[in-house]
C-alpha positions as CSV (number, residue, x, y, z in Angstrom):
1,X,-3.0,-33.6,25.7
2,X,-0.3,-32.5,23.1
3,X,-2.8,-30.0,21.4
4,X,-2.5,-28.2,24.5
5,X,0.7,-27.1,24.0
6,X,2.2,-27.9,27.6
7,X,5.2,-26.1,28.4
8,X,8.0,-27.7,30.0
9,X,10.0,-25.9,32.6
10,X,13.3,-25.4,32.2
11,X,15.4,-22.7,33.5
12,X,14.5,-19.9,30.9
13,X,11.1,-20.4,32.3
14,X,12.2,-19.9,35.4
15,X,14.1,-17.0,35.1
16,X,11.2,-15.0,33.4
17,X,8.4,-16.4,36.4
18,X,11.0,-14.5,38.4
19,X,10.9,-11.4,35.9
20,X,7.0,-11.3,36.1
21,X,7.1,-11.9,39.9
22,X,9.3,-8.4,40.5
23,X,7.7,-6.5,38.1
24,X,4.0,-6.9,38.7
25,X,4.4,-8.3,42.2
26,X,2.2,-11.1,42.0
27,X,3.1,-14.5,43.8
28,X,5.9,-16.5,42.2
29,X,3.4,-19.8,40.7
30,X,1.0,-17.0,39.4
31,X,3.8,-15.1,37.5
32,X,5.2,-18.5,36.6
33,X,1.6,-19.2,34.7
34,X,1.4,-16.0,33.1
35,X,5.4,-16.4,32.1
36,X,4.2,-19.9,30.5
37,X,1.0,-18.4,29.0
38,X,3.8,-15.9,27.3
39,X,5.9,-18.2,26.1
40,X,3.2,-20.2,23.8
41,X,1.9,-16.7,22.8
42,X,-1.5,-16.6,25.0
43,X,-3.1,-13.4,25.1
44,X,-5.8,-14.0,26.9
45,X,-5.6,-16.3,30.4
46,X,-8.6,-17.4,31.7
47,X,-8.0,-17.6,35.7
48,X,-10.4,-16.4,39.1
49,X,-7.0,-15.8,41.0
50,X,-5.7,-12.6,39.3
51,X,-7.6,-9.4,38.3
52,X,-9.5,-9.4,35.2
53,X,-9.0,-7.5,32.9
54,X,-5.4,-6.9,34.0
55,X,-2.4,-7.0,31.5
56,X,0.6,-8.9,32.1
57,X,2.7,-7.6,29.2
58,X,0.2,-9.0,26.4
59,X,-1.1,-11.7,28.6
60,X,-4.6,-10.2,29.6
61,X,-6.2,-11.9,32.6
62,X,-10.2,-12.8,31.7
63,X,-12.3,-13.9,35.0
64,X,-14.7,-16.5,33.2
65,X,-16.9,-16.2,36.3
66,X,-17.3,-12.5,36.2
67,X,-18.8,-11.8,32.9
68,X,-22.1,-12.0,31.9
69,X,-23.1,-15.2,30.1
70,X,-23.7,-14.5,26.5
């Protein structure tokens, strides 16, 4: 599970779900996600609950269930 590259939370990550959360007013464990897919240096977030195709600062939401399958 390591190779994953879990994030822990601590307060930093905290305080930057928060700074997601007011800037693109999404809900708080959404902008959390996005403020740990940041921190690890994801730029692509594969999720059905946010738009696709939507940027979050560098973190660029991709709906796996609404593209076409290669």
């Amino acid at each position: 599970m390591l190779t994953w590259r879990p994030v822990a939370l601590d307060a930093a990550l905290l305080e930057l779900g928060w700074a997601v959360q007011d800037q693109y007013g999404i809900a708080f464990w959404d902008a959390l996600i996005v403020a740990a897919a940041r921190v690890v240096d994801c730029d692509r977030l594969l999720t059905e609950d946010l738009q696709d195709g939507r940027d979050f600062g560098g973190v660029v939401i991709v709906n796996p269930f609404a593209r076409a399958p290669a």
